[in-house]
Each structure stands twice: as C-alpha cells, then as structure tokens.
N, C-alpha and C positions, 0 to 999 in steps of 0.2 A: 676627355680630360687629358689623356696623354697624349693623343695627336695636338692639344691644342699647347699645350707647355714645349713641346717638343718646336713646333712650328716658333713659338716667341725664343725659345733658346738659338734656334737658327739666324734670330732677327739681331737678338742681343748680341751673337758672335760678331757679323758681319757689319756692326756699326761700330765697332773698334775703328779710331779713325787712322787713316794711312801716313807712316811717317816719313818726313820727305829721303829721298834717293841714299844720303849720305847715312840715316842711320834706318834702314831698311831690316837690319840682322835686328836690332834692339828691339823697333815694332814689330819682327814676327814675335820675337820671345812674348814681349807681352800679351801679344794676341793669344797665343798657345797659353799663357798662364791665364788669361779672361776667360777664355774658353773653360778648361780643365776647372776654374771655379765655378761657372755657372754652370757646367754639365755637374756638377757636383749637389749645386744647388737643387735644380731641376730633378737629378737621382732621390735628392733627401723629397722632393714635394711629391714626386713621384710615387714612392714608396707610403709615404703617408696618405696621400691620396686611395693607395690601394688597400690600406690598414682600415683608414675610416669606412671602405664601400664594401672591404669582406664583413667590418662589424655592423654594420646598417644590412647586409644581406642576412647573417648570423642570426641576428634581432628580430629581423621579420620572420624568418623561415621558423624561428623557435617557436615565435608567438601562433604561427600556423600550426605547429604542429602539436603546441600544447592546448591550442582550444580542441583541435577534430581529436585527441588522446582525452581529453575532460568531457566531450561529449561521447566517447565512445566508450568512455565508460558509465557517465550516467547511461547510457541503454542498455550497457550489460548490468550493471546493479538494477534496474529498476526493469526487472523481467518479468514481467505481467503478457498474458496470452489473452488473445479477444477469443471473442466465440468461437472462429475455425481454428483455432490453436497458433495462432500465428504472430508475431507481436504485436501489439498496439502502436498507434502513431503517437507521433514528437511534433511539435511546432518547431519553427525557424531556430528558436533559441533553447531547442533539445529537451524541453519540458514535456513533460506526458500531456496528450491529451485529455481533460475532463472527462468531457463522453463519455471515452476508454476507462478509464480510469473509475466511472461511475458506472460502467459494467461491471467489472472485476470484484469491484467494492459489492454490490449484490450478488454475486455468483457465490453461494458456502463453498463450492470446490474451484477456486481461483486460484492460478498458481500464483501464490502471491502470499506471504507474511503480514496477518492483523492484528490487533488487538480491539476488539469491541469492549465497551464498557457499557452495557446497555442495565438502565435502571426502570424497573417494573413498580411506579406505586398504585398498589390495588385499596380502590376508598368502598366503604361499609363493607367491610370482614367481620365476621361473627353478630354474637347476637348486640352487641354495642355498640355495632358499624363503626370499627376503628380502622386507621390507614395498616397497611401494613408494606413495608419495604423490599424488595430483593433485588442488589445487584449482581448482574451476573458478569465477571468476566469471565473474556471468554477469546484466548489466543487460540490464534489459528494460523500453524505450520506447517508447509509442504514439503514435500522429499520428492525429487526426483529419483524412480524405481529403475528405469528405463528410458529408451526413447520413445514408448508410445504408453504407459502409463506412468500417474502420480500417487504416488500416500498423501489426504488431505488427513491432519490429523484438528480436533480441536478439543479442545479442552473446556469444561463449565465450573466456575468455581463460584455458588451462589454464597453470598455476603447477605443474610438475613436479619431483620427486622419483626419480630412476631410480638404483635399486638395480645394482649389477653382480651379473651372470644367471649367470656359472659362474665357475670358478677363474680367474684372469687378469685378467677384466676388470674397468673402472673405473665407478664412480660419476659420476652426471652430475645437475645442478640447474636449471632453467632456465623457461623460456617455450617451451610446445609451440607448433604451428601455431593460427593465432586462428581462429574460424568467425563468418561472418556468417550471420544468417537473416533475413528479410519475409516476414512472413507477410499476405496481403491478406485483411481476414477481415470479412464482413456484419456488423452491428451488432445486426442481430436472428436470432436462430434459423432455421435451416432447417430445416420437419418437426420440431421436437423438438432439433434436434442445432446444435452450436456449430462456424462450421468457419472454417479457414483454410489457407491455401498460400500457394505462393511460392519464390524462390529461394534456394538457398545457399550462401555461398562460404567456401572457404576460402583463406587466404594462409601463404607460406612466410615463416613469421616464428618458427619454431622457432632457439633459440640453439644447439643442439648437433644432428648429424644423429642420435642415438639419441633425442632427446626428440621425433622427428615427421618427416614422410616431406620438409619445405622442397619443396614442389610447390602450384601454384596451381588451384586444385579446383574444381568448382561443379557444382550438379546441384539436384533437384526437393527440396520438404519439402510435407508437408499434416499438418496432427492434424484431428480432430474428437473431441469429447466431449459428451457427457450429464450434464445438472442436474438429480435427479429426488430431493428432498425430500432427507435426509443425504446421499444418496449423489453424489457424482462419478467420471465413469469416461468414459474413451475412450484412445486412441494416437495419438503421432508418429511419424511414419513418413517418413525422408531417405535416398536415395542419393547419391553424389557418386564425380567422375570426375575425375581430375588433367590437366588441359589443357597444362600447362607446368609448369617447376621446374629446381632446379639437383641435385634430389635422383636416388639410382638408381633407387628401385622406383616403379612407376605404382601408382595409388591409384585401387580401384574399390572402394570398402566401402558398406556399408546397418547403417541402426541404423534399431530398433524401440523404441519404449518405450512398453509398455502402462500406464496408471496408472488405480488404485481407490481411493477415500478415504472413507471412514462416518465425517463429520459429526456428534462430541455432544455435549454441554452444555460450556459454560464455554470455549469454543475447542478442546477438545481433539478429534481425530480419529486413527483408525487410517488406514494408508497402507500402498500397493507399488506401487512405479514402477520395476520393473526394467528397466534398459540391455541391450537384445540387439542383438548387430552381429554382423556377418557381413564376412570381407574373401575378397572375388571372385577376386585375385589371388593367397590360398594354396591349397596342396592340401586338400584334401576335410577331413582329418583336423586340419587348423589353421585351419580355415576361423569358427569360429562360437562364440561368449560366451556363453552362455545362461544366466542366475543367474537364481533362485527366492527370496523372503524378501520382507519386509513391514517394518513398523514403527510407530513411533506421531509423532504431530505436538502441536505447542500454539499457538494465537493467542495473542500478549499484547503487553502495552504497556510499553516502555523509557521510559520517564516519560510524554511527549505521542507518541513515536514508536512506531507498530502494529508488531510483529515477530512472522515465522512461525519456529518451529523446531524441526526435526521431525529421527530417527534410524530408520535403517534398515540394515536387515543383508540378506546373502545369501550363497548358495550357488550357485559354478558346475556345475551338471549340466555342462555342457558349457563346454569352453576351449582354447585351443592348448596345446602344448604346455610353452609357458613365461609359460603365461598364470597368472594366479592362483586359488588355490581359494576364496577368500571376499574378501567385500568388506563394509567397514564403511561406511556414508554420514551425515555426521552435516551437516545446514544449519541456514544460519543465514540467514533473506529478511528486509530491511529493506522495508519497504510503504509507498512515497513518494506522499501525495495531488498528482493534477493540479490544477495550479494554472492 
C-alpha cells in the first residue's frame, strides 16, 4: 500500500503541466505548492492506511489469543485424570472427551467433583409389599494432598421413604443416618489397578428411629478398579461398627458393591453395580441382600453442564425377611470441573 501511493504521488507531481519560458519562477512555485499538497495528502492516507492494518492485526491477534486463553482454561477447570493419571483428551473444539469422561464418571475415586442423586425404589417391603423409597445424595470431593496422592472424600445423605411393614404400623419420611467416607488414593496406578481406602463414619442424624439405627459408627472402606479399554470393573468393600448412640440395636453391617461398565460410542455404556450388605447382628436367615441386574448408562451435556444418567434394575436372590424383592435404581450425576 505504501510503495503503491507513493509511486501515484510521484505520477501526480510530475504531471504538473510546464509553464512556458517566460513564467518558468511562477510554475515551479506552484509545482512545489502541488507537491507539498499531495505529499500531505498521501502522509494523511498513509497514516490511516497504517491505523486501520495495526487495528485489523490488533483484532485478529486478540481473537487468537482469547480463544487458545478460553481453551486453556477449559482444561485447567475441567481436570479429570484417566486411568494412568494423566489428563484426559479434548476434541478440536476443547470439549472433553465422552469416553474419558464416562470413565471418571465410574471411577468412586476420580479426581473430579460430582454430585450423584441416585434414587433406590425397593417394591414388596414388608409383609404388605409396600414401595419403599431412598434417595441417596451423594457429593463427592477431591483434594489434592500432594503430588502423588488424592483425599476422595464422599458423603451419603439418604432422604427416606419408609412404608408401614405390616397391619398397624405407620409410615415415616425423613433423613436416615448420614455416612462419611476418605478414601486416600495414589494418583497413579498400582500394577494396572486404581486403588483407595480410608475411613468411614457414620452419625446419628437419622429423624425417626425406623429410618436408621441414630448410632455413631465408623470402620474400614477400600475399592480398587480396572481401566482396560471399554471396560471398567472393580469393588467397594466397607464394614462398620457402632461405637456409641442413643439408639437400641448395635450396628455391625458390611456392604460390597461389585461394579462393571462396557463403554460405547456416543457416551452411552452398559452397567451393574449391585449393593450386597450383610448385617452381622441378625440371624443367619435375615442376615444378607444380595440383588442381581444391570442396566444402561448415558454421558451427555445439560447445555454447558456434563451429566451422567444411567437405570438399573434388580433382583434380590437373597434378603431379610421384610426385605424387598426388586429394586429400581434410576441416577442422575452432575459432573462439576475442578477449578
């Protein structure tokens, strides 16, 4: 642009037309005052010329730098580790991978901030096989300790429903006993396997004494799981012992929960994560839960917010006696990036 204005400002000078011999003094002045105008002109286009190409460079360079600054921070907010500890992948457009993201979403000790809202309806409870309700949330918060372990902590706050079990009795709605868990857990694999422990407690914050035993508990929890291409698979495994409480019966129970998940396109994955518990303190014959069933899962996105939401069904082989024969399990996990 400047070589090219500069070149027409040479063209413009030199066709100042020549005036004859006798007034020779008069045509230079003017030529010198044509000139001195158009080099004027040509400064003012000049100048604006280089106004408008630093704001056209300004513009662009910003806009570069504020997309690769807004994706570099979606992957520091959205810190999620895959199985070797390492982050998970982005697409073109800086979004988390599924997949990834439907691993994390099954790992209990994911570095990663959830909230499950997972609802349990258990049908024929008691002897007048009534439904009976329990939702459990259930946030789950990481801390980084170090750089080579995490504190997964999680928290169960069940929201009960309690059906009246035989002729007589009444109905009851409330807050069962709250559970805490920490699980301390490596940051990288051990051998192949993801692992964590820690302790667990429970408190007497049950509002009715039929919604929970109001006894103060605590005892051992460990999972370990495997990341091995679609598949996710391992168990949690907790006892706990009631130390104190205002309640009658002592509390020595164990839960197991084996879980399998196959991972396939578009977020969607099969699952079974059945609840087996065991309570130490009934007889032989009321002692043990055991349900069988499965179900399906979906990764997906609430406008900018990742949601996991997955149904599952089961069948108890095995339950107390006024335990239930099936159980519906429908979640809903909200998937909060670390900020």
């Amino acid at each position: 642009m400047r070589y090219i204005l500069t070149v027409l400002t040479t063209i413009a000078v030199f066709q100042v037309p020549a005036a004859a011999t006798g007034r020779a003094s008069e045509a230079l002045t003017m030529k010198d005052q044509r000139t001195k105008e158009i080099r004027a002109l040509v400064d003012e286009l000049l100048l604006e010329a280089d106004l408008l190409a630093t704001e056209f460079m300004a513009d662009a360079s910003l806009s570069s730098i504020d997309w690769r600054f807004n994706l570099a921070a979606f992957q520091e907010e959205v810190k999620i580790e895959s199985a070797s500890g390492d982050p998970i992948d982005y697409d073109h457009d800086g979004v988390v991978d599924k997949a990834d993201l439907a691993r994390a979403a099954q790992n209990p000790v994911a570095s990663m901030i959830s909230l499950p809202l997972q609802n349990n309806l258990n049908f024929n409870v008691g002897a007048l096989n009534h439904e009976q309700n329990v939702l459990n949330i259930q946030p789950v918060i990481p801390f980084d300790l170090n750089e080579d372990w995490n504190l997964i902590t999680r928290t169960i706050v069940p929201v009960v429903y309690q059906p009246s079990l035989f002729p007589g009795d009444d109905h009851d709605f409330g807050i069962s006993d709250i559970q805490f868990t920490g699980f301390f857990s490596p940051k990288k694999p051990v051998g192949g396997w993801i692992l964590g422990a820690g302790p667990v407690f429970q408190f007497p914050t049950a509002t009715d004494e039929r919604l929970g035993p109001r006894k103060w508990t605590v005892g051992p929890s460990a999972i370990a799981l495997r990341m091995d291409g679609p598949w996710v698979y391992g168990a949690l495994a907790q006892n706990v012992w009631s130390i104190a409480g205002s309640g009658d019966n002592d509390v020595n129970a164990m839960l197991i929960q084996p879980f399998v998940n196959y991972n396939m396109a578009d977020g969607w994955y099969l699952v079974s994560a059945p609840i087996i518990t065991a309570n130490w303190e009934a007889d032989s014959d009321n002692r043990w839960t055991v349900p069988v069933g499965g179900g399906i899962g979906k990764i997906f996105h609430l406008g900018d917010q990742p949601m996991n939401f997955s149904v599952q069904g089961f069948y108890n082989v095995e339950t107390p006696d006024f335990g239930p024969d099936w159980t519906l399990r429908i979640q809903l996990q909200f998937l909060f990036p670390r900020g």
